[in-house]
N, CA, C and O atoms as a GROMACS GRO file, in nm:
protein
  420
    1UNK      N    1   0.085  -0.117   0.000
    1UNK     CA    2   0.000   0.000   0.000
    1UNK      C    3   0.089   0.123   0.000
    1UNK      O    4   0.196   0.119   0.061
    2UNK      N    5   0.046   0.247  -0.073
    2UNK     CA    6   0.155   0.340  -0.109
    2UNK      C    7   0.066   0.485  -0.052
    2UNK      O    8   0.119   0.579   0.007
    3UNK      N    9  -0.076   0.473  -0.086
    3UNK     CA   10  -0.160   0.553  -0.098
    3UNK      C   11  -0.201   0.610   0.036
    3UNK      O   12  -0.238   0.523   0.114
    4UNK      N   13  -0.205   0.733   0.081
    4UNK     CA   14  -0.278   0.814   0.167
    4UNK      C   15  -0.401   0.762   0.200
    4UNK      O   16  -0.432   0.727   0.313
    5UNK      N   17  -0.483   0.756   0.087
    5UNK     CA   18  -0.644   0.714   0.155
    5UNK      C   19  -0.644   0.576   0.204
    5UNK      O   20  -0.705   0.551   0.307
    6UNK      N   21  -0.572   0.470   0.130
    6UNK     CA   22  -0.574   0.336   0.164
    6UNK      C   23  -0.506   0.309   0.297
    6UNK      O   24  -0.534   0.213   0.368
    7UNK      N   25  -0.397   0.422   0.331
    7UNK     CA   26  -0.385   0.417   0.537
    7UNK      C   27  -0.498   0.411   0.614
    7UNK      O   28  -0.550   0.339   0.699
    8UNK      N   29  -0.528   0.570   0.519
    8UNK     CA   30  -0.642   0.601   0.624
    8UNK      C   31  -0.807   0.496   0.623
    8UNK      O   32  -0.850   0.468   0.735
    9UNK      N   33  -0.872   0.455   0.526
    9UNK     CA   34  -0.919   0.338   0.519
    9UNK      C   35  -0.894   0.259   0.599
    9UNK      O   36  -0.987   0.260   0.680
   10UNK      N   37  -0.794   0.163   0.637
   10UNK     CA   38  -0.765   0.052   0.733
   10UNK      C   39  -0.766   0.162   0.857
   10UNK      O   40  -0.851   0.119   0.935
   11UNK      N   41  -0.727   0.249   0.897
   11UNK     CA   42  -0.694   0.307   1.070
   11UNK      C   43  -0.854   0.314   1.046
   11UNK      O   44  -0.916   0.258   1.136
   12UNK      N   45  -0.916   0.360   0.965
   12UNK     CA   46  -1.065   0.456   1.028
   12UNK      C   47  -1.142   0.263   1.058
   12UNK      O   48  -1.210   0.229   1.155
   13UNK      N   49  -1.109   0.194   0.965
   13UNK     CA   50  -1.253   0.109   0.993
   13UNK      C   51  -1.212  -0.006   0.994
   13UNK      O   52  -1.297  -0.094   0.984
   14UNK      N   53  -1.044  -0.050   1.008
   14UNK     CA   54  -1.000  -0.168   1.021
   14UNK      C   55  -1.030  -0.247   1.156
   14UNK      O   56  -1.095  -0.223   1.257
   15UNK      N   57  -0.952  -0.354   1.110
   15UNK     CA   58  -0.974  -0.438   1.266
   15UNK      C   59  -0.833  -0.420   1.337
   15UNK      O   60  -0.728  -0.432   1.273
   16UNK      N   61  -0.838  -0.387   1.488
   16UNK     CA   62  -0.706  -0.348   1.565
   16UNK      C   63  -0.627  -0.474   1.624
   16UNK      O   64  -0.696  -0.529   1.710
   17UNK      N   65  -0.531  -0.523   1.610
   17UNK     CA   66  -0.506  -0.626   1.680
   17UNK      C   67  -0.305  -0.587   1.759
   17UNK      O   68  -0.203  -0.586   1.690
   18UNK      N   69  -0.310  -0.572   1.857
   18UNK     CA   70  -0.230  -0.554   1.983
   18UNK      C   71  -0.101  -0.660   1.974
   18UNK      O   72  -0.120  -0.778   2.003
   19UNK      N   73   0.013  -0.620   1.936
   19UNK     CA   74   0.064  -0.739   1.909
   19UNK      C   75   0.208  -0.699   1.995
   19UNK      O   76   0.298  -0.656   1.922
   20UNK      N   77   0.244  -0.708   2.152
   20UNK     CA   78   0.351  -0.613   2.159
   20UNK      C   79   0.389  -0.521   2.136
   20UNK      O   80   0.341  -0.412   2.168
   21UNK      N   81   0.500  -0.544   2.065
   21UNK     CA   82   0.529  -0.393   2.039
   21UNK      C   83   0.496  -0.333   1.896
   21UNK      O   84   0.548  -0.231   1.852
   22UNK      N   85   0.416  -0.400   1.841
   22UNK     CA   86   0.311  -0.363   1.700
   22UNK      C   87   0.182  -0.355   1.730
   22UNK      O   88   0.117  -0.412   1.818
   23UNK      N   89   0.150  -0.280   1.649
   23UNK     CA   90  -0.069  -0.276   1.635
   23UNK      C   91  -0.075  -0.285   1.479
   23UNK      O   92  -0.022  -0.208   1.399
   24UNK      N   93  -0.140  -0.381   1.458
   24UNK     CA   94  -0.149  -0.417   1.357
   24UNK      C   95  -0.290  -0.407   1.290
   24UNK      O   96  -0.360  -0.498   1.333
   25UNK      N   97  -0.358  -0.326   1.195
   25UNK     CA   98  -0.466  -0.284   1.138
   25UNK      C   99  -0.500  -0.380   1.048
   25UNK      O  100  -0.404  -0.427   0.986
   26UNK      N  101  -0.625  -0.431   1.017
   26UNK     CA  102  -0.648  -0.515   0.946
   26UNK      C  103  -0.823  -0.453   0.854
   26UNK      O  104  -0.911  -0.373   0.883
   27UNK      N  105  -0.802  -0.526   0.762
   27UNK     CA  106  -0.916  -0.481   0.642
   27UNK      C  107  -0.951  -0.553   0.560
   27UNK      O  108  -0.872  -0.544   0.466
   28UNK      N  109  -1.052  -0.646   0.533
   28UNK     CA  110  -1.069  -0.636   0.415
   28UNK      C  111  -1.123  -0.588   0.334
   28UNK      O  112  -1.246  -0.595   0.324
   29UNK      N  113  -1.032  -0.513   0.237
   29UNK     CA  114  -1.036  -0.424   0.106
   29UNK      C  115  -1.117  -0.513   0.012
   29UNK      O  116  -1.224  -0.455  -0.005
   30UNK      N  117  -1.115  -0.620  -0.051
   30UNK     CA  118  -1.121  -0.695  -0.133
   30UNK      C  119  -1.002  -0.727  -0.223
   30UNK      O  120  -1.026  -0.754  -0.341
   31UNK      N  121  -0.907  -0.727  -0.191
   31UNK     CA  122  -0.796  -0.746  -0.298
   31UNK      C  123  -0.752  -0.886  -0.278
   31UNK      O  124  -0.738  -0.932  -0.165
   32UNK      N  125  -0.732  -0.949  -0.377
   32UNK     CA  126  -0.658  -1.130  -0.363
   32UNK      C  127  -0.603  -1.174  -0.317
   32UNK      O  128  -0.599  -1.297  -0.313
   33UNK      N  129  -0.475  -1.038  -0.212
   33UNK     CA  130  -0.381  -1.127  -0.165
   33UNK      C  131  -0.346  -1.060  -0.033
   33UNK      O  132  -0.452  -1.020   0.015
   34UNK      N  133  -0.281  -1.042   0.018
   34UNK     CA  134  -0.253  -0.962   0.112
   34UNK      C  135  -0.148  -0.830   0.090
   34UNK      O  136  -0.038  -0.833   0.037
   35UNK      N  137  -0.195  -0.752   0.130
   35UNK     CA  138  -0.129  -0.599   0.089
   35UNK      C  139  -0.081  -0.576   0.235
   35UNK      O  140  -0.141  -0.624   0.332
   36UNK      N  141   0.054  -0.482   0.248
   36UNK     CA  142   0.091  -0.437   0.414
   36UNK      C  143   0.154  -0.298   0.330
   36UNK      O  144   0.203  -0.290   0.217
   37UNK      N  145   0.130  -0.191   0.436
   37UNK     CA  146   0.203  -0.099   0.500
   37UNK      C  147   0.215  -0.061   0.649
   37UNK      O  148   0.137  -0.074   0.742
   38UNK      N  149   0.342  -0.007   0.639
   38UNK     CA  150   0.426   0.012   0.769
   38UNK      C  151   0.420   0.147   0.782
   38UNK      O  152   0.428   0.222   0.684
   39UNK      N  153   0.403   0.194   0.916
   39UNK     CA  154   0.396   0.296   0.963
   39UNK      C  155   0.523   0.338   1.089
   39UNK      O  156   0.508   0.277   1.195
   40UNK      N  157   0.623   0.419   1.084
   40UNK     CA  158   0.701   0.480   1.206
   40UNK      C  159   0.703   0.587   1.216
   40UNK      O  160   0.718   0.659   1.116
   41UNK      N  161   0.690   0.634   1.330
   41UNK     CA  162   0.700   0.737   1.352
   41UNK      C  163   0.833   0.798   1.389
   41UNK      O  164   0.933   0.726   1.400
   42UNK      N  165   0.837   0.922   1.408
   42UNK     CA  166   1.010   0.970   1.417
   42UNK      C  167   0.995   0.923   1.581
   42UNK      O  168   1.106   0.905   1.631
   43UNK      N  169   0.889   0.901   1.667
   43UNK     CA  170   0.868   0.929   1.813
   43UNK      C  171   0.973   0.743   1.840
   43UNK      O  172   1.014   0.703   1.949
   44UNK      N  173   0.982   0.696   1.756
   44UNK     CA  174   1.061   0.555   1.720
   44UNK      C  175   1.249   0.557   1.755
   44UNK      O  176   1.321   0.481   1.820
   45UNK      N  177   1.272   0.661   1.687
   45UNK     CA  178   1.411   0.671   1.694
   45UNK      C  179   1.456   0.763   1.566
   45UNK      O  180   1.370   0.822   1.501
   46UNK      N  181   1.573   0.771   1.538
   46UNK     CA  182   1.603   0.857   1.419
   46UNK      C  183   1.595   0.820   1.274
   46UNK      O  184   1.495   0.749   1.261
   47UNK      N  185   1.638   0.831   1.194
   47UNK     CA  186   1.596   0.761   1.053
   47UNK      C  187   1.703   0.648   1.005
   47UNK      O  188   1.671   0.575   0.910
   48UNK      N  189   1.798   0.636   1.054
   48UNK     CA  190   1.887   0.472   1.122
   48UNK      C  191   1.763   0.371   1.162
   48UNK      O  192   1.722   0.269   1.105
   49UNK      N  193   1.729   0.422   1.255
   49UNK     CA  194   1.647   0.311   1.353
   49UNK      C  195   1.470   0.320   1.276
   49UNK      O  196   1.396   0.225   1.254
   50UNK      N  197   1.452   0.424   1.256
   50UNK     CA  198   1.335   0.402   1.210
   50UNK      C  199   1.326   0.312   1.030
   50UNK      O  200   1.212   0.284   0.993
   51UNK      N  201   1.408   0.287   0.964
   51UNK     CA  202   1.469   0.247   0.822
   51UNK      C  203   1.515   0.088   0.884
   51UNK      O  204   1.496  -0.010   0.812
   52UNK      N  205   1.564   0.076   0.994
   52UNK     CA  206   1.605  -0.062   1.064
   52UNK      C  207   1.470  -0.145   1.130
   52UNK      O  208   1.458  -0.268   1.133
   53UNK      N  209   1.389  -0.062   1.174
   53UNK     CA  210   1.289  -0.106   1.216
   53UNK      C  211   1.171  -0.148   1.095
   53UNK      O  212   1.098  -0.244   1.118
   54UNK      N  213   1.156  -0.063   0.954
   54UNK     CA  214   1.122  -0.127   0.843
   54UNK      C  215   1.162  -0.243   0.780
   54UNK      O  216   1.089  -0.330   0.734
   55UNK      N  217   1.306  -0.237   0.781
   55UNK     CA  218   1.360  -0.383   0.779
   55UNK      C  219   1.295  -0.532   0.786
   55UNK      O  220   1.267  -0.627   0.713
   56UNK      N  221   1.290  -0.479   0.953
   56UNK     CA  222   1.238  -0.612   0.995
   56UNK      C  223   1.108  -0.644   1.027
   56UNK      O  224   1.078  -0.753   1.076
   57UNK      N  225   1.007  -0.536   0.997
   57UNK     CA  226   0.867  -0.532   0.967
   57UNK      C  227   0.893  -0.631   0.818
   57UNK      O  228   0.873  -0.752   0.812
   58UNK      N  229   0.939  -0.544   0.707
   58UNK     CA  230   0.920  -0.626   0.566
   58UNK      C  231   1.002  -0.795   0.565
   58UNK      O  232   0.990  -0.884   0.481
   59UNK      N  233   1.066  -0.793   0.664
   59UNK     CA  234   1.174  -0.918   0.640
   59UNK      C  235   1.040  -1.022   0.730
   59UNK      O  236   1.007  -1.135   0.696
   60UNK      N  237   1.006  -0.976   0.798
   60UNK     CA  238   0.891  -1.067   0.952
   60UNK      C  239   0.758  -1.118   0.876
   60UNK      O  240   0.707  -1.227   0.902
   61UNK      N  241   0.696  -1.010   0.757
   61UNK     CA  242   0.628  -1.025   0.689
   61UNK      C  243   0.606  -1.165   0.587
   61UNK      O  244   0.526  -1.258   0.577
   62UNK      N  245   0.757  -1.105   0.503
   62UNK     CA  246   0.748  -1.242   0.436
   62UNK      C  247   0.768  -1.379   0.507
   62UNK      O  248   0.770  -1.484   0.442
   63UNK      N  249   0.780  -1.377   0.624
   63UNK     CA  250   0.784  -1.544   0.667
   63UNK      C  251   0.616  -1.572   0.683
   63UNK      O  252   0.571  -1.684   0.705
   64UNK      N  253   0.545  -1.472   0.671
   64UNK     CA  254   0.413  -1.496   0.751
   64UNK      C  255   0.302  -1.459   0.609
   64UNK      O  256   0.191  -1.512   0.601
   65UNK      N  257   0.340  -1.386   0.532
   65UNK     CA  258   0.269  -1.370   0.422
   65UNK      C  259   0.186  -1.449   0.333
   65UNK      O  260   0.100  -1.404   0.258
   66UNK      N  261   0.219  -1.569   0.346
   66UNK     CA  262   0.155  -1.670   0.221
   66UNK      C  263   0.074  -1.728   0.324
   66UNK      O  264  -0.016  -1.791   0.269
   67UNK      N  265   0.063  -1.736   0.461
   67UNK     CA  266  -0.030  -1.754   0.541
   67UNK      C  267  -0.168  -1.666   0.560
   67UNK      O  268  -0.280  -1.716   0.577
   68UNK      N  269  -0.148  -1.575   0.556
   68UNK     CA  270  -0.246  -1.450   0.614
   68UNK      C  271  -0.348  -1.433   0.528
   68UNK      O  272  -0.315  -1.422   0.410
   69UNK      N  273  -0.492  -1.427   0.561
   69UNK     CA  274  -0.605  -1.422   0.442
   69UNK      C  275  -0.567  -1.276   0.382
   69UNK      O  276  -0.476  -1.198   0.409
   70UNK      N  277  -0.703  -1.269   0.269
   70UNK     CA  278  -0.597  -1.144   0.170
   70UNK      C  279  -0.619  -1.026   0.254
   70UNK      O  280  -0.616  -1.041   0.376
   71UNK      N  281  -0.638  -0.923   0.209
   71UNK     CA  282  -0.664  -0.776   0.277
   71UNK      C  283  -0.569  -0.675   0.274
   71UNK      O  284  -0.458  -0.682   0.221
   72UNK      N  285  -0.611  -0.592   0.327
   72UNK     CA  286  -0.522  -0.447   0.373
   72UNK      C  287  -0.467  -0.467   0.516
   72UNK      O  288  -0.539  -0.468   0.616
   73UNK      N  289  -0.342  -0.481   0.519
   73UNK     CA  290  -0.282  -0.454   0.692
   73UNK      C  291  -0.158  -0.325   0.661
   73UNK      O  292  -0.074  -0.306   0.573
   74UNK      N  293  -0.203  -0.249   0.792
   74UNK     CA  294  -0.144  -0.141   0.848
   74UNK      C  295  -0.045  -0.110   0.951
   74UNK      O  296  -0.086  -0.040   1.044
   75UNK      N  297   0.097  -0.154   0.951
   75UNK     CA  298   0.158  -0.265   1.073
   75UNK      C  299   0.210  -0.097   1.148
   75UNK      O  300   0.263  -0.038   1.053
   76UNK      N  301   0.214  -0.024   1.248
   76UNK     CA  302   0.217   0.054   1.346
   76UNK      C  303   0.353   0.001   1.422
   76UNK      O  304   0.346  -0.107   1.481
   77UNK      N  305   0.478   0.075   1.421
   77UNK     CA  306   0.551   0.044   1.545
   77UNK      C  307   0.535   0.129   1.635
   77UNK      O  308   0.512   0.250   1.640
   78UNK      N  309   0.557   0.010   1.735
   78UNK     CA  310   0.558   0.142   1.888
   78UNK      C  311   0.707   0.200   1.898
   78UNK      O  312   0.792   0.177   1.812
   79UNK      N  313   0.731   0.283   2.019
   79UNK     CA  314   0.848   0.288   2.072
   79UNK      C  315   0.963   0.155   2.145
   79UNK      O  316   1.086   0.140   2.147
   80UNK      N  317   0.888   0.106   2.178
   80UNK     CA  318   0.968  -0.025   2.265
   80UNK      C  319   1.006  -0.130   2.133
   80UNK      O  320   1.033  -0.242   2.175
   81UNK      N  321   1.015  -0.120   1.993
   81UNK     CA  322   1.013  -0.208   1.952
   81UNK      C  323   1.167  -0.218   1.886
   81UNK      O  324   1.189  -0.295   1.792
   82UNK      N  325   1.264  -0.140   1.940
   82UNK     CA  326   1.383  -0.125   1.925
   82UNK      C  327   1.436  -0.196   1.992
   82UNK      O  328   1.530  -0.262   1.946
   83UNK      N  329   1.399  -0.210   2.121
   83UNK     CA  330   1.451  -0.262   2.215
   83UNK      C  331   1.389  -0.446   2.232
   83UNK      O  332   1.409  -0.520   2.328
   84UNK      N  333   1.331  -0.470   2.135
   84UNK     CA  334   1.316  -0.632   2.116
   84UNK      C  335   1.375  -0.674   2.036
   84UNK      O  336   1.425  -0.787   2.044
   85UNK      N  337   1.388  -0.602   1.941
   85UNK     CA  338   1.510  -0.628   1.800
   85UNK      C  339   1.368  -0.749   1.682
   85UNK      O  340   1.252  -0.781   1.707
   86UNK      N  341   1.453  -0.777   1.572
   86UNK     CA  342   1.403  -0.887   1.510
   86UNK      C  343   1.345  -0.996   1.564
   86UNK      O  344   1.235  -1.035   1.524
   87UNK      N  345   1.389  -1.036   1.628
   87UNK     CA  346   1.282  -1.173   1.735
   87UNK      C  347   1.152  -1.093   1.780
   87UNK      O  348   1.049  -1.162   1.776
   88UNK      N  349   1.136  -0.973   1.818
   88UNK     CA  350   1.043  -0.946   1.866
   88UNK      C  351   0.883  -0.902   1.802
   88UNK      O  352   0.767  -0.896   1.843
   89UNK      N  353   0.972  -0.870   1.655
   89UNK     CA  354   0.877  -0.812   1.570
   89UNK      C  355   0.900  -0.960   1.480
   89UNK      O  356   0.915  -0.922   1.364
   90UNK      N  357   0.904  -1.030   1.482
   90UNK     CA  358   0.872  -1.195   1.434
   90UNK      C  359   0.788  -1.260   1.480
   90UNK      O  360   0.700  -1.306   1.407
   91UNK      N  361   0.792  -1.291   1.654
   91UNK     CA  362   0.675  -1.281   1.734
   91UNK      C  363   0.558  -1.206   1.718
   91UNK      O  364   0.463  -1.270   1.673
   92UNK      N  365   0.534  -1.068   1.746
   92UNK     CA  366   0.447  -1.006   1.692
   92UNK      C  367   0.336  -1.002   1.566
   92UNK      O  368   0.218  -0.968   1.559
   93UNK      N  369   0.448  -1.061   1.455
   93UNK     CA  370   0.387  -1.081   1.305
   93UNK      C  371   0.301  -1.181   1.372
   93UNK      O  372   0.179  -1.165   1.373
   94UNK      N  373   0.345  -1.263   1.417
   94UNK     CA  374   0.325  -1.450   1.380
   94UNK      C  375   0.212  -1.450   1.463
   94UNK      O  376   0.121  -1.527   1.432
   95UNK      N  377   0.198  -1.371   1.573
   95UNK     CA  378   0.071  -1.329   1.662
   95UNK      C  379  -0.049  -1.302   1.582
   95UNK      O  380  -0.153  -1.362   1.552
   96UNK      N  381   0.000  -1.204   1.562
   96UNK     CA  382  -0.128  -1.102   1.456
   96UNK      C  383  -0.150  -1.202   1.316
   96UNK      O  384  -0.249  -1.172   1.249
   97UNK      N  385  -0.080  -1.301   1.274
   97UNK     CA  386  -0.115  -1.386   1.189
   97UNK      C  387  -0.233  -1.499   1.248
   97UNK      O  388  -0.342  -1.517   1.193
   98UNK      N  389  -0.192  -1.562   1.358
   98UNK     CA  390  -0.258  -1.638   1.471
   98UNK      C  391  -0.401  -1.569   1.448
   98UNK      O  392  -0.501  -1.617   1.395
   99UNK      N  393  -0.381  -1.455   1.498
   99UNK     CA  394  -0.512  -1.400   1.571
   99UNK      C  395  -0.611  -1.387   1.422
   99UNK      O  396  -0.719  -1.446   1.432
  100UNK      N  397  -0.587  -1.321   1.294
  100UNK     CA  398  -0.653  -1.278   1.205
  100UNK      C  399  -0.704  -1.452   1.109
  100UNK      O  400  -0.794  -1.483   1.031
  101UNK      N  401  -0.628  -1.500   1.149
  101UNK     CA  402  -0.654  -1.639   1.105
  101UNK      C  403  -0.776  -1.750   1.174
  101UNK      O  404  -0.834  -1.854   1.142
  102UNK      N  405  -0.767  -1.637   1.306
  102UNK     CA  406  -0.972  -1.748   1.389
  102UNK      C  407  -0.824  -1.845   1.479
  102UNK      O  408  -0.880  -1.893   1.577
  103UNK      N  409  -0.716  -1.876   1.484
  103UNK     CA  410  -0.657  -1.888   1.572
  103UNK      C  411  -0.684  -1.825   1.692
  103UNK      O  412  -0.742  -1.717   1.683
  104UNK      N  413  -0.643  -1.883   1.846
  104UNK     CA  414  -0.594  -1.835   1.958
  104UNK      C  415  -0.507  -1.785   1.987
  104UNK      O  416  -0.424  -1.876   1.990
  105UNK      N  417  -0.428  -1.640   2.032
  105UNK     CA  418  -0.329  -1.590   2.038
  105UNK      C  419  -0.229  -1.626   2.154
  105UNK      O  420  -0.120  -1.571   2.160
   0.00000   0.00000   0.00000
């Protein structure tokens, strides 16, 4: 997702799901497959850490991607999510995969 309205779409009427140190927005748009954008804020760290923290949003993704029904997701880092590193935002994905899937978290 690249688009302004298609953020705002998933924040206004998505589904919220709490994942540590992610919140993860969920939608379905109708699209075939699964679509993600990432959201940081500067309140994250500087543009090192906030560019490092995309990283491993897009790297966490693809392990979990061919799982996840289709839709719009909106992946939100918090502040603390520096301080879990890659394991943490792997966990997180794999959560919010769990949960959007009718799984137990």
């Amino acid at each position: 997702m690249r688009r302004r309205r298609e953020f705002s779409e998933v924040q206004q009427r998505g589904r919220r799901i709490y994942s540590g140190e992610l919140v993860i927005l969920a939608l379905d748009s109708g699209v075939p497959w699964p679509r993600i954008g990432i959201t940081v804020s500067s309140k994250v760290g500087n543009a090192v850490e906030r560019n490092r923290v995309k990283r491993w949003i897009r790297e966490g993704w693809r392990a979990v991607a061919s799982d996840l029904p289709p839709g719009d997701l909106v992946v939100v880092a918090r502040r603390a999510v520096l301080s879990c590193g890659f394991p943490g935002v792997e966990r997180a994905l794999a959560a919010a995969q769990r949960a959007l899937s009718g799984e137990n978290s």
